[in-house]
CHARMM-style PDB file with segment names, atoms N, HN, CA, C and O in Angstrom:
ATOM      1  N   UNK     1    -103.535 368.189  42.277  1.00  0.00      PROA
ATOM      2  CA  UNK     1    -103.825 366.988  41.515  1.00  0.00      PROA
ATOM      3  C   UNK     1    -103.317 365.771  42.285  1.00  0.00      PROA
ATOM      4  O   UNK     1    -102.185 365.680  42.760  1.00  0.00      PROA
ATOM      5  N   UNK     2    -104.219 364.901  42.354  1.00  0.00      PROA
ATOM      6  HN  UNK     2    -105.139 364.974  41.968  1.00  0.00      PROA
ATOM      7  CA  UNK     2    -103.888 363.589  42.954  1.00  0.00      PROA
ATOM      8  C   UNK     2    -102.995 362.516  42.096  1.00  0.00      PROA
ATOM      9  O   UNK     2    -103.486 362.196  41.013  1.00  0.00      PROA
ATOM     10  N   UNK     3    -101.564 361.838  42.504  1.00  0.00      PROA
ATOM     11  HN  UNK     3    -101.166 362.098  43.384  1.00  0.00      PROA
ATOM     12  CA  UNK     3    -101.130 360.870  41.643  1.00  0.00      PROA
ATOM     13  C   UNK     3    -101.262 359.513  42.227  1.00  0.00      PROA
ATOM     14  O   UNK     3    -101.287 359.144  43.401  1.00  0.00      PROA
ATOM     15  N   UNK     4    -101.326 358.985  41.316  1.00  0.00      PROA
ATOM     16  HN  UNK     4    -101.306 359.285  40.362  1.00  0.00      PROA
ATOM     17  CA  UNK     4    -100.993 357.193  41.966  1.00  0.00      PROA
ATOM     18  C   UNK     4     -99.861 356.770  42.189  1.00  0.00      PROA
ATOM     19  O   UNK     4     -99.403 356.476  41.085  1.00  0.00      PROA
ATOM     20  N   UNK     5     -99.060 356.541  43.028  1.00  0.00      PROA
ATOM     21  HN  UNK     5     -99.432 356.780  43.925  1.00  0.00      PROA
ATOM     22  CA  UNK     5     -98.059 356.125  43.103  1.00  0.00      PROA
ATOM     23  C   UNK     5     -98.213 353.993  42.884  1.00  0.00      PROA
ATOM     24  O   UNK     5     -99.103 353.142  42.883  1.00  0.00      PROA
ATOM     25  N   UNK     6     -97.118 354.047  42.775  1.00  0.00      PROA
ATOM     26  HN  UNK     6     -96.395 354.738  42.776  1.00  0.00      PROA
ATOM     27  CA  UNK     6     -96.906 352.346  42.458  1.00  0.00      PROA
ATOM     28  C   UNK     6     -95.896 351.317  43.211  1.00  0.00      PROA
ATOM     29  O   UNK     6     -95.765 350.099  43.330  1.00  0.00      PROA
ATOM     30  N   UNK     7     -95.195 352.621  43.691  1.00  0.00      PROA
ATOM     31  HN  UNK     7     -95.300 353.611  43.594  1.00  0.00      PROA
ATOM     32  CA  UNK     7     -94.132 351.971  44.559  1.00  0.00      PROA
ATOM     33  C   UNK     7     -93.602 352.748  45.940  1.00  0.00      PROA
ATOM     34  O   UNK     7     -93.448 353.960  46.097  1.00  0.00      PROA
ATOM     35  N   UNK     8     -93.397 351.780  46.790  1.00  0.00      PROA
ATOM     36  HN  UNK     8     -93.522 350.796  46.663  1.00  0.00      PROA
ATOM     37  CA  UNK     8     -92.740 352.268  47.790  1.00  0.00      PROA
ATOM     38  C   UNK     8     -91.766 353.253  47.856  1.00  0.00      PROA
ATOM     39  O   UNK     8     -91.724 354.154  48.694  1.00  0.00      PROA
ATOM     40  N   UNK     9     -90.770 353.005  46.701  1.00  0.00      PROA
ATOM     41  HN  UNK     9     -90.804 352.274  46.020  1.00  0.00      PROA
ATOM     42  CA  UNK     9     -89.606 353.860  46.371  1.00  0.00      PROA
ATOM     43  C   UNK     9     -90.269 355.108  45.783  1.00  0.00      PROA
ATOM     44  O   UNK     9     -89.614 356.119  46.035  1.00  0.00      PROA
ATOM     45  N   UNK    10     -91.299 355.312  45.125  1.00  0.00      PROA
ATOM     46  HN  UNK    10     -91.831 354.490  44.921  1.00  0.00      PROA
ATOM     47  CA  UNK    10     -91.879 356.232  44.572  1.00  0.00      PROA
ATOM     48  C   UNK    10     -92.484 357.007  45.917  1.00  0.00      PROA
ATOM     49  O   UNK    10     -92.210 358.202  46.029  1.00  0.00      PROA
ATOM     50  N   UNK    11     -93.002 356.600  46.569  1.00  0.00      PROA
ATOM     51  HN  UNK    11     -93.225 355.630  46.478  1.00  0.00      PROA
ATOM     52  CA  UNK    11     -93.242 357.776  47.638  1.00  0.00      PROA
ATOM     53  C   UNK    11     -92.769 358.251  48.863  1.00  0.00      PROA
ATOM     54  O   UNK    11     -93.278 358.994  49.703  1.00  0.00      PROA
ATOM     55  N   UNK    12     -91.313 357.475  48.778  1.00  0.00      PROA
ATOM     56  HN  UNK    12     -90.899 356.872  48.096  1.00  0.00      PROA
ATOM     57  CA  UNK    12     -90.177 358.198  49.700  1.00  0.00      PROA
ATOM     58  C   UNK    12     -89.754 359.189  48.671  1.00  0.00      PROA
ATOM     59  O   UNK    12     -89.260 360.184  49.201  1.00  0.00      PROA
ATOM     60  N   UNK    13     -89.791 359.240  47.315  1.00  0.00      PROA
ATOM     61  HN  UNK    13     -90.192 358.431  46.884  1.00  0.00      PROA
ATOM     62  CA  UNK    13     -88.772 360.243  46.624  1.00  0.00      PROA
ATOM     63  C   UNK    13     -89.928 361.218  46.535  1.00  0.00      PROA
ATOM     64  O   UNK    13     -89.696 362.425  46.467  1.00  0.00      PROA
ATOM     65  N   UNK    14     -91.280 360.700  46.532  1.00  0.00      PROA
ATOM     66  HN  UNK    14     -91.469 359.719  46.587  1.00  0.00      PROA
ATOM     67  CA  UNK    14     -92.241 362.287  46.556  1.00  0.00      PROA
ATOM     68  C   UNK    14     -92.320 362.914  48.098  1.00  0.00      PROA
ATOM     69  O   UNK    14     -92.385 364.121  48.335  1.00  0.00      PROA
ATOM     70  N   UNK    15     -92.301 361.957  49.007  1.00  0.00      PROA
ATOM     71  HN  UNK    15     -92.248 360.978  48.815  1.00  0.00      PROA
ATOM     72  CA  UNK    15     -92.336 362.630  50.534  1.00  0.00      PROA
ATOM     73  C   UNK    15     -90.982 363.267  50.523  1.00  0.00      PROA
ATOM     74  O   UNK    15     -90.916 364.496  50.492  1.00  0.00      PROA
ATOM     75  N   UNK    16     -90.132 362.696  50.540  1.00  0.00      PROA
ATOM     76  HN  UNK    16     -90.186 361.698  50.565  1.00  0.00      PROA
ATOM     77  CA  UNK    16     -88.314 363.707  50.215  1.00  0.00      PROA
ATOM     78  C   UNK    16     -88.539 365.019  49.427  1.00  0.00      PROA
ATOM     79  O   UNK    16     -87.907 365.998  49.824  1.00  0.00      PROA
ATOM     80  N   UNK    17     -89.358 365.166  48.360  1.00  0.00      PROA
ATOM     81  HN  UNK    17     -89.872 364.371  48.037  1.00  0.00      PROA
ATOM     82  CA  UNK    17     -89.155 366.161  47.812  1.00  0.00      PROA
ATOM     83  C   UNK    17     -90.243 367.228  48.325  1.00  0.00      PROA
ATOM     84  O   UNK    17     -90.004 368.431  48.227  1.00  0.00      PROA
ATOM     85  N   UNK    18     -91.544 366.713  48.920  1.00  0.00      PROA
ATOM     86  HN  UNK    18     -91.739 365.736  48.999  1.00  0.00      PROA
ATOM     87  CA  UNK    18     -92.181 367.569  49.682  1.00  0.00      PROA
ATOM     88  C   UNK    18     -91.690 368.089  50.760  1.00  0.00      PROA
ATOM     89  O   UNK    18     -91.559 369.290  50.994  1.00  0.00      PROA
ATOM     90  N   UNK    19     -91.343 366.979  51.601  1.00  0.00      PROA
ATOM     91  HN  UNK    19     -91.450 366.003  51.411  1.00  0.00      PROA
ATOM     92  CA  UNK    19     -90.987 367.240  52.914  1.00  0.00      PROA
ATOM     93  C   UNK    19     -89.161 368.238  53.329  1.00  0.00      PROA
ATOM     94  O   UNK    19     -88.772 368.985  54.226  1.00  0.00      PROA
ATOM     95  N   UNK    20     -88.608 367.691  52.169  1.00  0.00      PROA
ATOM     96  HN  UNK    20     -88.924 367.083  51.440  1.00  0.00      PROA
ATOM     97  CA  UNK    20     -87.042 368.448  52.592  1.00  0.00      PROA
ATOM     98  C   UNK    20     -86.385 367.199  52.931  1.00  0.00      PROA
ATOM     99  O   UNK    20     -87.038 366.165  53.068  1.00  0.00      PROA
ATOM    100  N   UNK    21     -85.108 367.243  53.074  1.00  0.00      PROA
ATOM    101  HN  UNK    21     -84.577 368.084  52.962  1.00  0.00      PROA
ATOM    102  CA  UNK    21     -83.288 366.698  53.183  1.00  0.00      PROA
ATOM    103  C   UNK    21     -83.554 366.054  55.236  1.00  0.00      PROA
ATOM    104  O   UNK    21     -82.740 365.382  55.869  1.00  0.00      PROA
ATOM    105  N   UNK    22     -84.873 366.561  55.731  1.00  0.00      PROA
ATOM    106  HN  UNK    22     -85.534 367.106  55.216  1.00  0.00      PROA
ATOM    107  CA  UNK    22     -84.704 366.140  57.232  1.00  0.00      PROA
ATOM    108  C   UNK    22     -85.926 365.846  57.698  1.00  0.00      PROA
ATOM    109  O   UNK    22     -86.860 366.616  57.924  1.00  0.00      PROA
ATOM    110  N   UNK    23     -85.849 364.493  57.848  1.00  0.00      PROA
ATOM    111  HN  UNK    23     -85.091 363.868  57.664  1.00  0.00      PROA
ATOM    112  CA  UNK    23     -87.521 363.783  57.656  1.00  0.00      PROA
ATOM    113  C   UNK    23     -87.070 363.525  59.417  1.00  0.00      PROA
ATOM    114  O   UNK    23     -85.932 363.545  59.887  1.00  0.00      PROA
ATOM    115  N   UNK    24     -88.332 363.297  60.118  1.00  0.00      PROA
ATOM    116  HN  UNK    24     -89.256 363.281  59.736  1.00  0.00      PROA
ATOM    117  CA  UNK    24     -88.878 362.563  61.022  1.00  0.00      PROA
ATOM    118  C   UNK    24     -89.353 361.568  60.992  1.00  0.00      PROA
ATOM    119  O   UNK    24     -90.509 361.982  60.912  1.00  0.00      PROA
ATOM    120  N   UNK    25     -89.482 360.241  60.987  1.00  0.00      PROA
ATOM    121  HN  UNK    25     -88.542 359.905  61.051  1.00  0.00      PROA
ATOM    122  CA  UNK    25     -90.755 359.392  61.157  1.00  0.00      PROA
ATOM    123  C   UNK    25     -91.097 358.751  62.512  1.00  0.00      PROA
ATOM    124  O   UNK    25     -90.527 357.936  63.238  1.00  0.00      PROA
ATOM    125  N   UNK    26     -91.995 359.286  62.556  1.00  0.00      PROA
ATOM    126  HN  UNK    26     -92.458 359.947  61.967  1.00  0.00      PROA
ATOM    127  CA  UNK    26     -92.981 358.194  63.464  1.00  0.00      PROA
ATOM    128  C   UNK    26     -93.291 356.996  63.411  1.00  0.00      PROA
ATOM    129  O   UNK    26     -93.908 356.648  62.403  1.00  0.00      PROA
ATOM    130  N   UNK    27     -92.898 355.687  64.730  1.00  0.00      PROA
ATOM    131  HN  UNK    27     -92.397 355.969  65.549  1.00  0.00      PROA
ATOM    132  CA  UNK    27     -93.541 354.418  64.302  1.00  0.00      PROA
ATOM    133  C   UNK    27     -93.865 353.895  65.251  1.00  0.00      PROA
ATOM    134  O   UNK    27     -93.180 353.612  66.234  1.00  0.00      PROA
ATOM    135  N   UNK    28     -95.132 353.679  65.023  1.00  0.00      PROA
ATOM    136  HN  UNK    28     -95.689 353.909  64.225  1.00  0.00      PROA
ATOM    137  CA  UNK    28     -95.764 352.642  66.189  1.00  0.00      PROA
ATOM    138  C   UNK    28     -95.717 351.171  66.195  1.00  0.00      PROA
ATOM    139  O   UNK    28     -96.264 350.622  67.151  1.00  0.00      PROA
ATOM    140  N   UNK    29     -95.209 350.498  65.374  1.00  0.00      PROA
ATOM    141  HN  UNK    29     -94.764 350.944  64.597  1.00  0.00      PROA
ATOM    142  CA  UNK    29     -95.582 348.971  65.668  1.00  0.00      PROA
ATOM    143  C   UNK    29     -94.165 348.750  65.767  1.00  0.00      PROA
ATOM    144  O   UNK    29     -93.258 349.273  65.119  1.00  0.00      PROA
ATOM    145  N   UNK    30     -94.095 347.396  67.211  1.00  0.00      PROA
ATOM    146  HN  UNK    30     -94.832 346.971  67.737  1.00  0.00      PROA
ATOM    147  CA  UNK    30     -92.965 347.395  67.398  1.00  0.00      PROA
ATOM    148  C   UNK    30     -92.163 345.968  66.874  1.00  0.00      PROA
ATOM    149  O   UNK    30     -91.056 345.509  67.152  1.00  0.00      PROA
ATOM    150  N   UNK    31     -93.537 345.380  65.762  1.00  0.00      PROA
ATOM    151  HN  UNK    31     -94.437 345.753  65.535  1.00  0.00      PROA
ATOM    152  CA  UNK    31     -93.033 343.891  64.963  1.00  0.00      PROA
ATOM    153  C   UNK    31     -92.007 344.644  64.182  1.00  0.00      PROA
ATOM    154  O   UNK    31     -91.285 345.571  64.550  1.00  0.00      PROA
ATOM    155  N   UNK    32     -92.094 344.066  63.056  1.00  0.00      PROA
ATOM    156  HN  UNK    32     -92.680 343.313  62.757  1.00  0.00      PROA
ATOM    157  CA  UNK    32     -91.065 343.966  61.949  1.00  0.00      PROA
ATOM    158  C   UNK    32     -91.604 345.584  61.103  1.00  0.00      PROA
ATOM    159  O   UNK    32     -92.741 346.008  60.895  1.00  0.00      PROA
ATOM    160  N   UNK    33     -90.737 345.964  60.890  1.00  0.00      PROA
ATOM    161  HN  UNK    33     -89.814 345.619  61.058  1.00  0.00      PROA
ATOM    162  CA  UNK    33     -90.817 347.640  60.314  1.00  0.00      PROA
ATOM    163  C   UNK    33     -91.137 347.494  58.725  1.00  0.00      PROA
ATOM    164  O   UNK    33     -90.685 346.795  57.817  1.00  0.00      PROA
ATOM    165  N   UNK    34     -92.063 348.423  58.826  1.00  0.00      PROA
ATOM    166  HN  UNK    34     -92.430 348.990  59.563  1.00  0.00      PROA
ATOM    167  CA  UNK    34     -92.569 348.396  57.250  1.00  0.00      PROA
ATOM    168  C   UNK    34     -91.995 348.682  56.337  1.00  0.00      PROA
ATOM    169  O   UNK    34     -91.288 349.654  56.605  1.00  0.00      PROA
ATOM    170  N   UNK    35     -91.857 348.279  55.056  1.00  0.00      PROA
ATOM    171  HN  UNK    35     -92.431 347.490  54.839  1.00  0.00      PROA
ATOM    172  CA  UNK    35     -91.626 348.186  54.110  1.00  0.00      PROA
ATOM    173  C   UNK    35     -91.027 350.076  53.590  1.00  0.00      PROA
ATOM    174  O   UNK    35     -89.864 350.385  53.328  1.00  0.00      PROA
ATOM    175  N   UNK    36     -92.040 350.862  53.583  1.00  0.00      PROA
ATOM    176  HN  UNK    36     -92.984 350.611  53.796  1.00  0.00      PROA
ATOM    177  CA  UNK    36     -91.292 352.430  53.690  1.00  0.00      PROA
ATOM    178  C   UNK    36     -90.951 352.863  54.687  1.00  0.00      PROA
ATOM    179  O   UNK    36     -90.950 354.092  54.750  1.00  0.00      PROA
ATOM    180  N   UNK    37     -90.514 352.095  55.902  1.00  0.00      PROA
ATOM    181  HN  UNK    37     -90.514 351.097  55.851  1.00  0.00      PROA
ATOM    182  CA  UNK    37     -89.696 352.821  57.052  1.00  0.00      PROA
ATOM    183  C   UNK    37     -88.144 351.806  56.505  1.00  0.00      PROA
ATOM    184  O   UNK    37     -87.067 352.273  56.875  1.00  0.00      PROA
ATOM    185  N   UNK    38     -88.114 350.508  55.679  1.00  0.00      PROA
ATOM    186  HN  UNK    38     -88.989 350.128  55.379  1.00  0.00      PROA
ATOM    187  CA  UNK    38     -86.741 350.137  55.341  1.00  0.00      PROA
ATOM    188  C   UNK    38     -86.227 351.186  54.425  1.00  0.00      PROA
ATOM    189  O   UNK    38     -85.136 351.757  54.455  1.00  0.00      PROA
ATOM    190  N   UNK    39     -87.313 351.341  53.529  1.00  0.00      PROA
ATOM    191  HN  UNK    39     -88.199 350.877  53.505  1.00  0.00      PROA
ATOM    192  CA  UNK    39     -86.767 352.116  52.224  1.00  0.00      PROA
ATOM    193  C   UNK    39     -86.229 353.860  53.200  1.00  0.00      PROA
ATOM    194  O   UNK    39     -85.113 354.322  53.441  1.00  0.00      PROA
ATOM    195  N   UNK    40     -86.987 354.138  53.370  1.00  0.00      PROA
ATOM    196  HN  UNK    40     -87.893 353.763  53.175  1.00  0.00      PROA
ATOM    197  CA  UNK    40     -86.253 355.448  54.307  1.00  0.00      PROA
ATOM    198  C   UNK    40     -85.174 355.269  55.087  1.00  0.00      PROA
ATOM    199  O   UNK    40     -84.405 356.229  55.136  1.00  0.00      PROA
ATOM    200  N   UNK    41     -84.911 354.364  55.678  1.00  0.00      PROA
ATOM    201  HN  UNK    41     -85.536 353.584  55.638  1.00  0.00      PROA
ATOM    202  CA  UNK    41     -83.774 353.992  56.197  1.00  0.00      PROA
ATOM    203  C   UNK    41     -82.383 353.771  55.680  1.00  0.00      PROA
ATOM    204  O   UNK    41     -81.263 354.159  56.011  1.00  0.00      PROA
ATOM    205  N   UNK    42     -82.834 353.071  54.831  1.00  0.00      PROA
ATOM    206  HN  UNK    42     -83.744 352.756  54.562  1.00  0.00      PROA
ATOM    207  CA  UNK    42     -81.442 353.126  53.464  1.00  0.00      PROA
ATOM    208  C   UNK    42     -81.275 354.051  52.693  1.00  0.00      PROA
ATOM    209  O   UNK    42     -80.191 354.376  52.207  1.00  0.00      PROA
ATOM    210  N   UNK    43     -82.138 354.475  52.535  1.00  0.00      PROA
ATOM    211  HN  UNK    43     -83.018 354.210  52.929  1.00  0.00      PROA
ATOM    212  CA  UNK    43     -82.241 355.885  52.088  1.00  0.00      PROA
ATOM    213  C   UNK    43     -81.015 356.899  52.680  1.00  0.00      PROA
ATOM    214  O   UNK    43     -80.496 357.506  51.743  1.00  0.00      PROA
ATOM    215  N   UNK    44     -80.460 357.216  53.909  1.00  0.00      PROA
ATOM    216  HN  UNK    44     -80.882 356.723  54.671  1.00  0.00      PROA
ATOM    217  CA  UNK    44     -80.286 358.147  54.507  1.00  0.00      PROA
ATOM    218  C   UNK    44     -78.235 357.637  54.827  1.00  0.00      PROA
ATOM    219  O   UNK    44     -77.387 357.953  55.662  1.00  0.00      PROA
ATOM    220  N   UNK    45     -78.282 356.713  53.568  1.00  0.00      PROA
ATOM    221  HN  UNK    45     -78.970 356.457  52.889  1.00  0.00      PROA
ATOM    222  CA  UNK    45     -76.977 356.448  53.552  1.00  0.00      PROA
ATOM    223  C   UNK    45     -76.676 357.827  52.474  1.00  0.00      PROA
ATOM    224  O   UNK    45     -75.491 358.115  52.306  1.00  0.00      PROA
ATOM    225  N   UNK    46     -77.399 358.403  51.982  1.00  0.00      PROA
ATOM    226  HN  UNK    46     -78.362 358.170  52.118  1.00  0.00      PROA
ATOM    227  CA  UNK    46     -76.946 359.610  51.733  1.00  0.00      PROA
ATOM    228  C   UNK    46     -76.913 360.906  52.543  1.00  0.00      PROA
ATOM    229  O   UNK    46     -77.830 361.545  53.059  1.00  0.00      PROA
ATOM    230  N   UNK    47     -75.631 361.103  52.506  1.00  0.00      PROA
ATOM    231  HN  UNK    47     -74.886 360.583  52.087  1.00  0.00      PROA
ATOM    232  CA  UNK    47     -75.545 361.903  53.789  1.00  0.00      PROA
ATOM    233  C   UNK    47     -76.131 363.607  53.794  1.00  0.00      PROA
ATOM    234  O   UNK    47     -76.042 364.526  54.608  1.00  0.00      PROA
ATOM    235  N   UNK    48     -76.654 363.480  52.657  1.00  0.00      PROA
ATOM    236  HN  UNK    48     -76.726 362.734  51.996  1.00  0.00      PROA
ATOM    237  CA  UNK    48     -77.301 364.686  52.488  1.00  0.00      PROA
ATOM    238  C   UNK    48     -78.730 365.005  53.014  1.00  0.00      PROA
ATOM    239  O   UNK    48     -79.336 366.069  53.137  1.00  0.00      PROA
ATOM    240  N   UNK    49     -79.212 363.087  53.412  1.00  0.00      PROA
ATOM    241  HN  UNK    49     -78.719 362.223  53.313  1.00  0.00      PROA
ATOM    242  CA  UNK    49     -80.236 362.984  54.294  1.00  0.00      PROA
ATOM    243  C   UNK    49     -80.399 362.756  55.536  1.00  0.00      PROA
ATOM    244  O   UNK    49     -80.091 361.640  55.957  1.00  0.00      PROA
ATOM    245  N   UNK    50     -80.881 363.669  56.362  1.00  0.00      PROA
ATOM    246  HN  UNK    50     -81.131 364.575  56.020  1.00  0.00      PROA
ATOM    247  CA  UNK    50     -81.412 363.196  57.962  1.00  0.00      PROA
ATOM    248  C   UNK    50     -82.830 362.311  58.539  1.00  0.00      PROA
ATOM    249  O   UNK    50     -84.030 362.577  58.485  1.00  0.00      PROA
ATOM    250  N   UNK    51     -82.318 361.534  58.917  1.00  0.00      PROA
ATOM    251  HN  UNK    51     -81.342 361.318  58.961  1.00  0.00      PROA
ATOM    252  CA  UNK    51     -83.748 360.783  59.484  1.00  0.00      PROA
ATOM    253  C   UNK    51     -83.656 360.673  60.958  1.00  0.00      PROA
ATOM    254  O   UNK    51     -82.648 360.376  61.600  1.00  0.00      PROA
ATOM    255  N   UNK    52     -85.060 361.003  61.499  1.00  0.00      PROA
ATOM    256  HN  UNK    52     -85.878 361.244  60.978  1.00  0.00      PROA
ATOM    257  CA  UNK    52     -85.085 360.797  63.094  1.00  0.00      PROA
ATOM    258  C   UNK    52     -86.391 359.722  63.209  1.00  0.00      PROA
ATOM    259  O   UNK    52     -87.397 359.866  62.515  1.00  0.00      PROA
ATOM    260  N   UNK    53     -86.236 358.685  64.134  1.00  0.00      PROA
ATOM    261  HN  UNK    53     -85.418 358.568  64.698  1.00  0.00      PROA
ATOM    262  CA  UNK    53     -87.525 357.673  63.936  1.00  0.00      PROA
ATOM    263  C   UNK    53     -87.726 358.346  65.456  1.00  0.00      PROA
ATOM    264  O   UNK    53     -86.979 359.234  65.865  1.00  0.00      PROA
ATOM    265  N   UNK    54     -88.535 357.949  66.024  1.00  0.00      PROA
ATOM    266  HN  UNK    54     -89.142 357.227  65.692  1.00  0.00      PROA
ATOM    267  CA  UNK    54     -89.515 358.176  66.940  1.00  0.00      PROA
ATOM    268  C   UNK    54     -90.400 357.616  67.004  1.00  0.00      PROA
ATOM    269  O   UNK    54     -91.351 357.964  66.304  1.00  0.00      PROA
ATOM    270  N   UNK    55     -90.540 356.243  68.051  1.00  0.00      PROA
ATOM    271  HN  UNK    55     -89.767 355.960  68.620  1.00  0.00      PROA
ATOM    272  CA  UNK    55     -90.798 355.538  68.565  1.00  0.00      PROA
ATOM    273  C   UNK    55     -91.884 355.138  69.383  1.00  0.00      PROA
ATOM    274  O   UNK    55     -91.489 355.797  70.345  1.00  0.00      PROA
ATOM    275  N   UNK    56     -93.109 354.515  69.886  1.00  0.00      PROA
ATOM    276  HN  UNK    56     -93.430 353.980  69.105  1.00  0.00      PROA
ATOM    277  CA  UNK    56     -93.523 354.009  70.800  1.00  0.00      PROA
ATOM    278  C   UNK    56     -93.243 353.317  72.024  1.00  0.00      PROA
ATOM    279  O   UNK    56     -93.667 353.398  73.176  1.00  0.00      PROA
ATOM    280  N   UNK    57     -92.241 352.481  71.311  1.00  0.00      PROA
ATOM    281  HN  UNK    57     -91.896 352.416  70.375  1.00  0.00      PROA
ATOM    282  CA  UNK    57     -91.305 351.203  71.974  1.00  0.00      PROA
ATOM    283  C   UNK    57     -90.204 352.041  73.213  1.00  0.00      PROA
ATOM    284  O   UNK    57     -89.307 352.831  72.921  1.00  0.00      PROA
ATOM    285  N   UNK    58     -90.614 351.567  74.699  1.00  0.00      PROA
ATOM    286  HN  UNK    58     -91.342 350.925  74.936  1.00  0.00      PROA
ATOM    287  CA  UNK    58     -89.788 351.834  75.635  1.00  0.00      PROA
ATOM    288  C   UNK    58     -88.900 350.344  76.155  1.00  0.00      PROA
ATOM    289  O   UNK    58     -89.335 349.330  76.700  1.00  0.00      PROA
ATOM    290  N   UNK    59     -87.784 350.639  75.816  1.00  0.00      PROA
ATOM    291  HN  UNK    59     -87.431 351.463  75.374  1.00  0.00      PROA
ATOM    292  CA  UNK    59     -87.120 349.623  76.202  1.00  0.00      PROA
ATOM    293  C   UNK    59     -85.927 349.329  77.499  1.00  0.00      PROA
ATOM    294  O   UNK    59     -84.936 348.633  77.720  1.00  0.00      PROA
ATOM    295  N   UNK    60     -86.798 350.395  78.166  1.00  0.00      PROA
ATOM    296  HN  UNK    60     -87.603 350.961  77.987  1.00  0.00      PROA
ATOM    297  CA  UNK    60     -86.245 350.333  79.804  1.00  0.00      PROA
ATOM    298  C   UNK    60     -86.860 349.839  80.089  1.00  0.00      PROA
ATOM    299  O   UNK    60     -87.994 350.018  79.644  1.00  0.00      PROA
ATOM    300  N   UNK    61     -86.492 348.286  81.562  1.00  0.00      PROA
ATOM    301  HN  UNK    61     -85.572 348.140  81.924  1.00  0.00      PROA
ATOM    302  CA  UNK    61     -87.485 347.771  81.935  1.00  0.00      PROA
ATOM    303  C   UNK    61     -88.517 348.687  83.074  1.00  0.00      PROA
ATOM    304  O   UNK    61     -87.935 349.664  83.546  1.00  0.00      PROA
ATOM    305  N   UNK    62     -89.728 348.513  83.480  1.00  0.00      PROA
ATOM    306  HN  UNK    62     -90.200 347.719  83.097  1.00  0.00      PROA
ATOM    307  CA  UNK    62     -90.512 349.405  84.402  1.00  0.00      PROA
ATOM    308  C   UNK    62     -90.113 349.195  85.856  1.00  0.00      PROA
ATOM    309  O   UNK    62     -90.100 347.985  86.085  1.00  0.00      PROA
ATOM    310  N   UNK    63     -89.931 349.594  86.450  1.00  0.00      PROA
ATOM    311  HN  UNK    63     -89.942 350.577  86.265  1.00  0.00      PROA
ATOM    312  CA  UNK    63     -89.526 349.953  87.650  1.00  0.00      PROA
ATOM    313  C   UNK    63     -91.094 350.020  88.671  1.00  0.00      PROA
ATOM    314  O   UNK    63     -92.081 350.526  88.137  1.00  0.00      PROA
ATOM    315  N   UNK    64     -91.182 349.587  89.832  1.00  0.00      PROA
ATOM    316  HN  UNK    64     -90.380 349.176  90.265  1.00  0.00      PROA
ATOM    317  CA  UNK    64     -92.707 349.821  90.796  1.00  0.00      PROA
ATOM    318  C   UNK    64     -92.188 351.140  91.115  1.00  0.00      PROA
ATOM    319  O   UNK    64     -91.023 351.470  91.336  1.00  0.00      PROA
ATOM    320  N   UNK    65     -93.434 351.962  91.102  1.00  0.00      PROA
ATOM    321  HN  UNK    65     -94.380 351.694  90.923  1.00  0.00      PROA
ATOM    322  CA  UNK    65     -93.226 352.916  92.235  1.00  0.00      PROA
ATOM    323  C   UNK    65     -93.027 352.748  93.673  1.00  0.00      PROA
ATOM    324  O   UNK    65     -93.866 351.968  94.125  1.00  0.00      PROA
ATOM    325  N   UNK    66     -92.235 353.189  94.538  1.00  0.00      PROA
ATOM    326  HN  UNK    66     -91.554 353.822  94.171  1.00  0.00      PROA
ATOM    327  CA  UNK    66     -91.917 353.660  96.090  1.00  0.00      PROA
ATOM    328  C   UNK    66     -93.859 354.307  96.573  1.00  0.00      PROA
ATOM    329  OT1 UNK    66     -94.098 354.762  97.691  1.00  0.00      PROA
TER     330      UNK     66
END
């Protein structure tokens, strides 16, 4: 069954409860972070939660090849 969610906070606590206590996220844009990558983030001041972001953004500068 499909639900509607309404809020941001509402579908970190349904992805948490699908997903398990050790989320991954993926993010590609390297402006200002969306709105459910903050809420997941604060989120994980409970230490019963793990979060790993994973990134696009390389922030070594590039080097020429030899």
């Amino acid at each position: 069954m499909t639900d509607i969610l309404t809020s941001v906070e509402q579908c970190v606590d349904r992805t948490i409860a699908v997903v398990g206590r050790h989320l991954v996220m993926g993010v590609l844009d390297r402006a200002s972070p969306s709105s459910s990558s903050n809420v997941f983030y604060h989120r994980v001041a409970d230490p019963s939660l793990s979060l790993h972001i994973v990134t696009a953004l390389c922030l070594e500068i590039p080097r020429p090849a030899k």
